[in-house]
ZAMARGU-4260 file (C-alpha; in steps of 0.2 Angstrom, whole numbers, plus 5000, padded with zeros to 4 digits):
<rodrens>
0) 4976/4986/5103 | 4993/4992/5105 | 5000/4974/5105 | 4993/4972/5091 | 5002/4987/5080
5) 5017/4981/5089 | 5016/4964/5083 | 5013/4971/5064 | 5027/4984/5063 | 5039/4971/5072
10) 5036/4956/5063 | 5035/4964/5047 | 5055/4972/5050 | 5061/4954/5056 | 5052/4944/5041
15) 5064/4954/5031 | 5080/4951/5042 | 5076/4932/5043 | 5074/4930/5026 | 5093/4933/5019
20) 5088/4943/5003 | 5103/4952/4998 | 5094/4968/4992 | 5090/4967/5014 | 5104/4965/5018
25) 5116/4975/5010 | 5101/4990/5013 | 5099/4990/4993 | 5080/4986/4992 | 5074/5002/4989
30) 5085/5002/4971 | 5071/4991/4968 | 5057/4992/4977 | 5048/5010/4968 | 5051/5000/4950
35) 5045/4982/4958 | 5029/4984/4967 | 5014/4977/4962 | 5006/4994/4953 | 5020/5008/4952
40) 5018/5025/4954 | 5025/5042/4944 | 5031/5047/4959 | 5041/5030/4963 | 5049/5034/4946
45) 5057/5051/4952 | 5063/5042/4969 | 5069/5028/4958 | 5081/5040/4950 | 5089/5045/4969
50) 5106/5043/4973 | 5109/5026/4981 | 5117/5033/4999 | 5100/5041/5001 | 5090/5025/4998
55) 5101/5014/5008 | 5101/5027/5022 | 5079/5024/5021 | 5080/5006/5020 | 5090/5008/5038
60) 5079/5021/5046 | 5065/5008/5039 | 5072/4994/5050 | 5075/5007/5065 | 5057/5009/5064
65) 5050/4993/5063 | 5063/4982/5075 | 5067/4996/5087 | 5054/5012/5089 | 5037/4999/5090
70) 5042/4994/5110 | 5040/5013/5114 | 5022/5011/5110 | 5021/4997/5124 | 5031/5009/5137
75) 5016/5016/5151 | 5022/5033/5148 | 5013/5044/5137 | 5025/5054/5129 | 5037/5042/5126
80) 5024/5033/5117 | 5019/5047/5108 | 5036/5049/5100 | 5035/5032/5095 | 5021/5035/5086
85) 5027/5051/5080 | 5043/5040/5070 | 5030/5028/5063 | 5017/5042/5054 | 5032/5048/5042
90) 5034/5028/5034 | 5020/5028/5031 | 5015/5042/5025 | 5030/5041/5011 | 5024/5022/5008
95) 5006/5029/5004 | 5014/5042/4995 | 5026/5030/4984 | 5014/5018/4981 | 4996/5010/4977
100) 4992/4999/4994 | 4975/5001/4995 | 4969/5008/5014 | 4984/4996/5019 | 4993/5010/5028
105) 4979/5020/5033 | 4974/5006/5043 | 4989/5007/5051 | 4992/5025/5055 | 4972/5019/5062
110) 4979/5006/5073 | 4992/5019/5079 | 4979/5030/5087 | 4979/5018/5103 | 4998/5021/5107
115) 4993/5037/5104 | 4979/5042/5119 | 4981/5041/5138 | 4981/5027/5150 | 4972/5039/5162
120) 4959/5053/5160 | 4972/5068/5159 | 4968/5077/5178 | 4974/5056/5183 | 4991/5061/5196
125) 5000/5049/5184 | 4996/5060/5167 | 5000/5076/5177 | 5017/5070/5183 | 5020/5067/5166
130) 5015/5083/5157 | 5030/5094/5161 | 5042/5081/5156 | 5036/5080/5139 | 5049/5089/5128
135) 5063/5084/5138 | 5055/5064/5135 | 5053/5066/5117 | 5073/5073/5116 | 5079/5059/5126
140) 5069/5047/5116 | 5074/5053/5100 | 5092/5054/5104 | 5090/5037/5111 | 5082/5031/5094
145) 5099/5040/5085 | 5113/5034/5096 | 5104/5015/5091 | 5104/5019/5071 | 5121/5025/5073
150) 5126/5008/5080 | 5115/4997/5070 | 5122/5005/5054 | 5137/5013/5055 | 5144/5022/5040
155) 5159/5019/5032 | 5172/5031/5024 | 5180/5024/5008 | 5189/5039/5004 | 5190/5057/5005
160) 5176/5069/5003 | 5178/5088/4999 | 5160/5093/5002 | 5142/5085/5006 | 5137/5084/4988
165) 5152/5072/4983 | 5146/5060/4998 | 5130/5060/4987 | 5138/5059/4970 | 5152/5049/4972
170) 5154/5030/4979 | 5165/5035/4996 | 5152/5031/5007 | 5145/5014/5014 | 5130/5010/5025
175) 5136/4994/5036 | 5121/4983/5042 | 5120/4974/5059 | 5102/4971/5063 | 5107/4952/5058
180) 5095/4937/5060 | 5105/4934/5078 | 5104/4951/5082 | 5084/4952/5080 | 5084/4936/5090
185) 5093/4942/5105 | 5083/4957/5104 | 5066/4948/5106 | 5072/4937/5118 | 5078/4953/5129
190) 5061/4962/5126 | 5049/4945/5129 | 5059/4937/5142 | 5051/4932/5160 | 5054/4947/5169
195) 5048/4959/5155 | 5032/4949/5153 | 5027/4945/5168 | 5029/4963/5172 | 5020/4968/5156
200) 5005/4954/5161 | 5004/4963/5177 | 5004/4982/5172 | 4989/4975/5159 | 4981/4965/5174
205) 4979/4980/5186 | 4974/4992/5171 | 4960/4977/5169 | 4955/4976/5188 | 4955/4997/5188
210) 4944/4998/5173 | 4932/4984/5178 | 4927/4989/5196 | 4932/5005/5199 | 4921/5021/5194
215) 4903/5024/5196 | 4896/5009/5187 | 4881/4998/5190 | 4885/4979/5195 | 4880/4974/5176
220) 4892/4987/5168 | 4905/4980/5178 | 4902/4964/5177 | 4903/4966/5158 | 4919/4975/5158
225) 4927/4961/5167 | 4922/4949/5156 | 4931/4959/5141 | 4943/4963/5151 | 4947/4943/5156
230) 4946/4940/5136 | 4959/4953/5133 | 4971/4946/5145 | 4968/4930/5137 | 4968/4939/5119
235) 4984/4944/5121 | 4993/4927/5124 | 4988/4923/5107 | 4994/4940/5099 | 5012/4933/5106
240) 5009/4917/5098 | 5020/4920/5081 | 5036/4925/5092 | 5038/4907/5096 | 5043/4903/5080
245) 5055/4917/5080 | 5063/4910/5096 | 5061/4891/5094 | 5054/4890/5112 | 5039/4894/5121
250) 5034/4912/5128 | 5036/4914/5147 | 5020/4919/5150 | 5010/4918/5167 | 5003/4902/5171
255) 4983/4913/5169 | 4988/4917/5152 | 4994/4899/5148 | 4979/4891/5152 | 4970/4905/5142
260) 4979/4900/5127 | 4976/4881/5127 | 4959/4886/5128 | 4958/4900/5114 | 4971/4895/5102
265) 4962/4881/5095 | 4946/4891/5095 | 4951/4907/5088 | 4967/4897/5076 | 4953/4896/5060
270) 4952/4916/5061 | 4972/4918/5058 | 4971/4931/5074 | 4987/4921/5080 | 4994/4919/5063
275) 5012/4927/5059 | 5014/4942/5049 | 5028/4947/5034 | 5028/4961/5020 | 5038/4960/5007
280) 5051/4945/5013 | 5060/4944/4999 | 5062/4957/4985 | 5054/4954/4967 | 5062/4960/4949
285) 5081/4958/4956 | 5090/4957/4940 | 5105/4942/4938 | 5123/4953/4936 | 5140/4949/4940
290) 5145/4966/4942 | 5148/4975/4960 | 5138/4988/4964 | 5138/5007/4971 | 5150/5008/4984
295) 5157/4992/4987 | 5140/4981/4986 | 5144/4963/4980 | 5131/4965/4968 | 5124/4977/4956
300) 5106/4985/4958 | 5100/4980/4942 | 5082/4981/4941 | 5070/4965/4930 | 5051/4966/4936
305) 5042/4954/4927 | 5026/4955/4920 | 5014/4950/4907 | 5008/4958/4892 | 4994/4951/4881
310) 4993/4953/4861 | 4977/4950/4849 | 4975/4948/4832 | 4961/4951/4820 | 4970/4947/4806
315) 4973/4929/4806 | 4992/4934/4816 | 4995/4948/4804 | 4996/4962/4816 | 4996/4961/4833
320) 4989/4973/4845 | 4992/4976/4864 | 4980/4973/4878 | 4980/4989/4889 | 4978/4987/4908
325) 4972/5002/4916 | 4986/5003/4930 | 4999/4989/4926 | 5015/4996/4917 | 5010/4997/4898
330) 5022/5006/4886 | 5035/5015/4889 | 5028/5032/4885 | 5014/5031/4898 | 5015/5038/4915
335) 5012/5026/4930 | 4995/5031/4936 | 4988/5033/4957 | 4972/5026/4959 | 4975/5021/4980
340) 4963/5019/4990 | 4956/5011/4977 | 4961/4991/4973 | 4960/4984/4954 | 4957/4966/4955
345) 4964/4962/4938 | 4979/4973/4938 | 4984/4968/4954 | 4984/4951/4950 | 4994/4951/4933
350) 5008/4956/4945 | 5008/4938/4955 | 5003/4928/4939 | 5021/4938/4929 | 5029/4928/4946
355) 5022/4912/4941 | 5015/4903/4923 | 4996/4903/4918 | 4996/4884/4924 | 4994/4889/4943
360) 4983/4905/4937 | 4967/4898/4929 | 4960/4915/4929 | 4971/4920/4914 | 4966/4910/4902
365) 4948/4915/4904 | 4951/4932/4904 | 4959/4928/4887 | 4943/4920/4881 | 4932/4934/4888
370) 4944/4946/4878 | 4939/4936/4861 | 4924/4935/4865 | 4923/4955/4867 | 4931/4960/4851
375) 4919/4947/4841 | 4902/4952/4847 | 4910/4970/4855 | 4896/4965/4869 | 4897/4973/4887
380) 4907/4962/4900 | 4909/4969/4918 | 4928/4962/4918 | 4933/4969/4902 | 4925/4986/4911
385) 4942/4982/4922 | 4954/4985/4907 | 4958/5004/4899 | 4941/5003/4890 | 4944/5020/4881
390) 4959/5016/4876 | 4956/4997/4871 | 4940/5004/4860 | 4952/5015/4852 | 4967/5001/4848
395) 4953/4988/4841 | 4944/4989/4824 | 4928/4988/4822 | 4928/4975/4811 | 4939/4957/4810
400) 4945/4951/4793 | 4951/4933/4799 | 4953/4921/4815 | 4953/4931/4833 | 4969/4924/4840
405) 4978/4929/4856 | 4994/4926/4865 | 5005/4934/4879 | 5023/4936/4883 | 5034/4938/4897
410) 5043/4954/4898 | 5055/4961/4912 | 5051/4981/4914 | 5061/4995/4924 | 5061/5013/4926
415) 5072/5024/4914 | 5084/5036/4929 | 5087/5054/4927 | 5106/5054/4919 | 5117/5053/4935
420) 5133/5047/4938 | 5127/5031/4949 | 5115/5025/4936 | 5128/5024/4925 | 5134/5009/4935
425) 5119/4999/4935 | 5120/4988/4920 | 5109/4988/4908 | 5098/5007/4916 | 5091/5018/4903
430) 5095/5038/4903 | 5078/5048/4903 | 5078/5061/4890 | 5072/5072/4902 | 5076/5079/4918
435) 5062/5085/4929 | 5063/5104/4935 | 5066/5100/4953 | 5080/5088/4949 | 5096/5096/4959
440) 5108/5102/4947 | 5122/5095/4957 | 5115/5076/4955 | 5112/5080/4937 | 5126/5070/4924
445) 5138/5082/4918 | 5141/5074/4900 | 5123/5072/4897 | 5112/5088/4893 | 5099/5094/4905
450) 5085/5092/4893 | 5073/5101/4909 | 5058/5095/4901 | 5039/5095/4911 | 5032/5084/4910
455) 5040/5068/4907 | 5039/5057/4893 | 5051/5040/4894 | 5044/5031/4909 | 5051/5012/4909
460) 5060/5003/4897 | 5057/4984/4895 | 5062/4969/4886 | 5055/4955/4879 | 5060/4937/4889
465) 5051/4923/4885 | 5032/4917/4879 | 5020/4917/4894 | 5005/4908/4882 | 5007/4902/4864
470) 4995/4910/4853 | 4978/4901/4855 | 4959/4904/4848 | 4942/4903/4856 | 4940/4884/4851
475) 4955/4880/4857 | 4954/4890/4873 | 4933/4883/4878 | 4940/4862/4873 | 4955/4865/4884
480) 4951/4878/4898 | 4930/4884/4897 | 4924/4866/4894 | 4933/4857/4909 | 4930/4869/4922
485) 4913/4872/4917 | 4914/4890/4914 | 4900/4897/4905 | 4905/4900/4885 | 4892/4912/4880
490) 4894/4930/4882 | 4895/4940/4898 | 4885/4954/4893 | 4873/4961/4907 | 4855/4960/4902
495) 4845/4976/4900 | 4838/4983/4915 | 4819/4980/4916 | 4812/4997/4921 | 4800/4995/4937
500) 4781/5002/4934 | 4780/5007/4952 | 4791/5026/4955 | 4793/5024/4972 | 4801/5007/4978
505) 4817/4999/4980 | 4815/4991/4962 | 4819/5009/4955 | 4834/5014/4965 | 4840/4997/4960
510) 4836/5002/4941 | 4843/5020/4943 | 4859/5012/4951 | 4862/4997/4939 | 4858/5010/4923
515) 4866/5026/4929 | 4877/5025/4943 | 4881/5003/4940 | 4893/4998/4931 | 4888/5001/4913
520) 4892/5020/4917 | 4904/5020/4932 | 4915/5005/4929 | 4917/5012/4911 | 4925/5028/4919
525) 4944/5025/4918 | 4950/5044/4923 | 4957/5057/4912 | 4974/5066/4907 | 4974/5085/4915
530) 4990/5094/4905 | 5001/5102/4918 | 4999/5120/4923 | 5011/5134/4913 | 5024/5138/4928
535) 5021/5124/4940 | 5036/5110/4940 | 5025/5092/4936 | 5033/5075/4934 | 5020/5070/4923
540) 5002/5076/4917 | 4990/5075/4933 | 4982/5062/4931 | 4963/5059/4937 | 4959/5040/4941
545) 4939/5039/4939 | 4940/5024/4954 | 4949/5037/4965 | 4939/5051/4961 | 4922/5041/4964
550) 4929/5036/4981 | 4934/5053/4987 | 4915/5058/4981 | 4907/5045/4989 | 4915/5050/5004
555) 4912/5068/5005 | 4895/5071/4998 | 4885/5063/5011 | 4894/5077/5022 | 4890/5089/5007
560) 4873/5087/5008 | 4872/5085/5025 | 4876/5104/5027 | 4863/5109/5014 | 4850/5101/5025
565) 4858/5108/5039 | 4856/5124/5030 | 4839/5123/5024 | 4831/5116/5040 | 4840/5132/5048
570) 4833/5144/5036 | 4814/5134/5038 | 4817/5135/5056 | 4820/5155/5055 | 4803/5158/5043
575) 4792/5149/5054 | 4799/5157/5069 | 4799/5172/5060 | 4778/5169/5054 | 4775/5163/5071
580) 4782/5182/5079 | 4772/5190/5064 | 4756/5182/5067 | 4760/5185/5088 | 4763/5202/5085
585) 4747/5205/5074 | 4738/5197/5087 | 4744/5211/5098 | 4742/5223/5088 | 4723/5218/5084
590) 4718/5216/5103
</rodrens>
């Protein structure tokens, strides 16, 4: 388990360095990143707006942690271990915190839990020897884990600085990076080379051969237990599988494990468990631009995140309105909305179909025919559920005068920045009216008024590129797209619930759900604005996602209830004993 966390953080850190994306390389990808990701967040905007040292200086302690700090967790020392798993919670608890990735980093922080316990039971000599050392393990780890940074990326003074503001504020600072593809190659072939695995392999083998036969077991438990063991020996072969490709050559491993792969890696290959890993290779909405950038970059962060934006008409093309997506950037003057752990399926694809054209995304076009069809008939359809229903309701009249037609269009979206002085070097940025309350004065833009307003209002500013689908009608769309892939042309309303005559069967909980808690009512329930509270410093309303908010109910009110019951069953336990010593003591009383 710990090899396979290892494998995750490491090759997600040397995808990025293997690829030769600039915004990698020259540490800029964070000037993009907040603004570029799939569903962005309100409070990606306020990091967006950070001065660029500090964001470069991230994206280096990002690569510290996911080349460097991940072989800590494989050392068979607790506490150094721990502190490796100590520099991991804080990435991603601010990815969680910047971003909409579903339980993608909560499952990670899980698979940190491993690096995390004891090899031994804590009384073991081996844990005890260790248990003294631990601050003075964590310090030299630390320093360790500093003294690399320092070398990896070095800074460089381009001039003079008369306080620590100015190295903020001004472009007299440079972040040099030397984790090169070369670098990361030597690395791997130091950390995976015969010695260290073969060493590795036998630390493993004799944790294996200690947890199979020793202890009190019966013959049965332990014969189980070398069997698993035996397959995790063999297991981990293939966790090493993706490192050839990195080194061009095959792992030294011991001739057991070899054989184990032969045998395994055919087997287990359809499963993807020896499949390589890579997040975010190469990063999306980098803007073309000629100019150089903060502090001596080549290039300039200008930020262009494409997307897709869908228009209809009622009126024969008189008027256009837009579609709005629940999550997906929309106008300018609406906030970007949380709704992780929760995963929209349509808003999360419009994202890769902006990166493409609706030839290779099929899927568009229908929902562009389920979308007439709705404003025609105005007939329930689970995937219109998906979109801002409140809001769409709102935006479409009740009643067409001419042809439905509908079209969409390409635009290239970034986030407006609090007035600075390094976001007036980014071609193209947009000044926010407003500066939120907790903006430090000393990053604020002299020449501009501090307009302290809370919340927000000017969220992204965007710009029309190019036609994504001509405008088109339903006839058009069911001859050309619904006929050929045999996609059903009628409407997609859900029939009405037949109510069950019996009370007490499945048939009703299924007709309670599909009527009350289904998706006529719950997949309907997009989330409300709440105004921010007189006093209190907001970047924007608090919003309440209606996904999110349902997941966090679904989770705590089977423990809600279950202390209710726990309280009632107490309180019927204490009356019965209580009856039972009445009547025992009036049977005293009477004899």
């Amino acid at each position: 388990l710990r090899s396979i966390v290892v494998k995750l953080l490491i090759l997600s850190g040397v995808v990025k360095v293997n690829a030769q994306c600039p915004t990698w390389k020259y540490l800029t990808a964070l000037e993009f990143h907040f603004a570029s990701t799939c569903l962005p967040t309100a409070e990606g905007w306020f990091l967006h707006s950070f001065p660029p040292i500090l964001l470069r200086f991230g994206v280096a302690v990002m690569f510290l942690i996911e080349l460097v700090a991940p072989w800590l967790m494989l050392i068979p020392i607790t506490p150094i271990r721990r502190a490796g798993v100590i520099v991991q919670i804080p990435l991603q608890v601010l990815i969680q915190f910047s971003g909409n990735y579903n339980f993608f980093n909560l499952l990670t922080l899980v698979l940190l839990i491993p690096a995390w316990a004891h090899d031994f039971a804590i009384h073991h000599f081996w844990e005890r020897s260790w248990q003294r050392l631990y601050l003075v393990c964590y310090i030299l780890t630390f320093a360790a884990l500093t003294y690399t940074f320092l070398q990896l990326f070095p800074f460089v003074f381009l001039a003079k600085s008369d306080d620590f503001s100015s190295l903020l504020t001004k472009s007299v600072i440079r972040l040099d990076n030397l984790a090169t593809e070369s670098w990361t190659r030597k690395m791997i072939q130091i950390t995976l080379s015969s010695l260290a695995v073969h060493i590795f392999y036998a630390i493993v083998s004799l944790t294996a051969v200690s947890y199979s036969f020793f202890g009190t077991h019966t013959l049965k438990q332990k014969l189980r237990r070398c069997m698993l063991s035996v397959f995790c020996l063999g297991y981990l072969a293939l966790i090493l599988v993706p490192y050839r490709s990195i080194l061009d050559q095959d792992l030294p491993l011991p001739y057991a494990a070899q054989a184990a792969l032969r045998v395994l890696e055919p087997r287990l290959g359809p499963f993807r468990v020896s499949s390589s890993y890579g997040l975010f290779r190469r990063m999306t909405g980098v803007g073309s631009t000629q100019e150089s950038g903060w502090a001596g970059v080549p290039l300039a962060s200008k930020v262009a995140v494409p997307a897709v934006v869908i228009e209809v008409s009622t009126d024969n093309g008189a008027s256009w309105l837009e579609i709005p997506f629940r999550y997906a950037p929309y106008k300018p003057d609406r906030p970007p909305r949380r709704t992780a752990p929760h995963q929209p399926r349509i808003d999360w694809q419009m994202w890769f179909a902006a990166l493409g054209s609706y030839q290779y995304n099929p899927w568009f076009l229908h929902l562009l025919y389920r979308l007439i069809l709705f404003v025609e008939y105005r007939k329930e359809d689970p995937v219109i559920d998906l979109l801002d229903l409140h809001l769409l309701n709102k935006k479409i009249p009740s009643s067409t005068i001419g042809k439905i037609l509908i079209r969409a269009w390409r635009y290239e979206y970034d986030f407006t920045r609090v007035p600075s002085p390094w976001a007036l070097s980014i071609p193209g940025t947009k000044l926010s009216a407003c500066t939120p309350d907790f903006w430090p004065h000393s990053w604020h833009l002299d020449s501009f008024p501090a307009n302290r307003t809370s919340p927000c209002r000017d969220y992204w500013t965007r710009a029309k590129i190019s036609e994504y689908v001509p405008t088109v009608d339903k006839a058009l769309l069911f001859k050309q797209v619904i006929q050929p892939q045999g996609w059903p042309a009628h409407s997609y309303s859900s029939d009405k619930n037949v109510r069950p005559s019996s009370f007490f069967s499945f048939a009703t909980l299924a007709y309670i759900y599909n009527e009350y808690l289904g998706g006529s009512t719950l997949c309907k329930f997009v989330g409300f604005n709440l105004p921010c509270p007189p006093g209190l410093a907001c970047i924007h309303d608090i919003y309440i996602d209606g996904p999110l908010l349902l997941t966090l109910m679904s989770l705590t009110l089977p423990w809600y209830f279950t202390r209710i019951y726990n309280s009632f069953s107490a309180r019927f336990k204490c009356y019965r004993s209580r009856k039972a010593y009445a009547r025992s003591k009036k049977h005293d009383d009477d004899n």
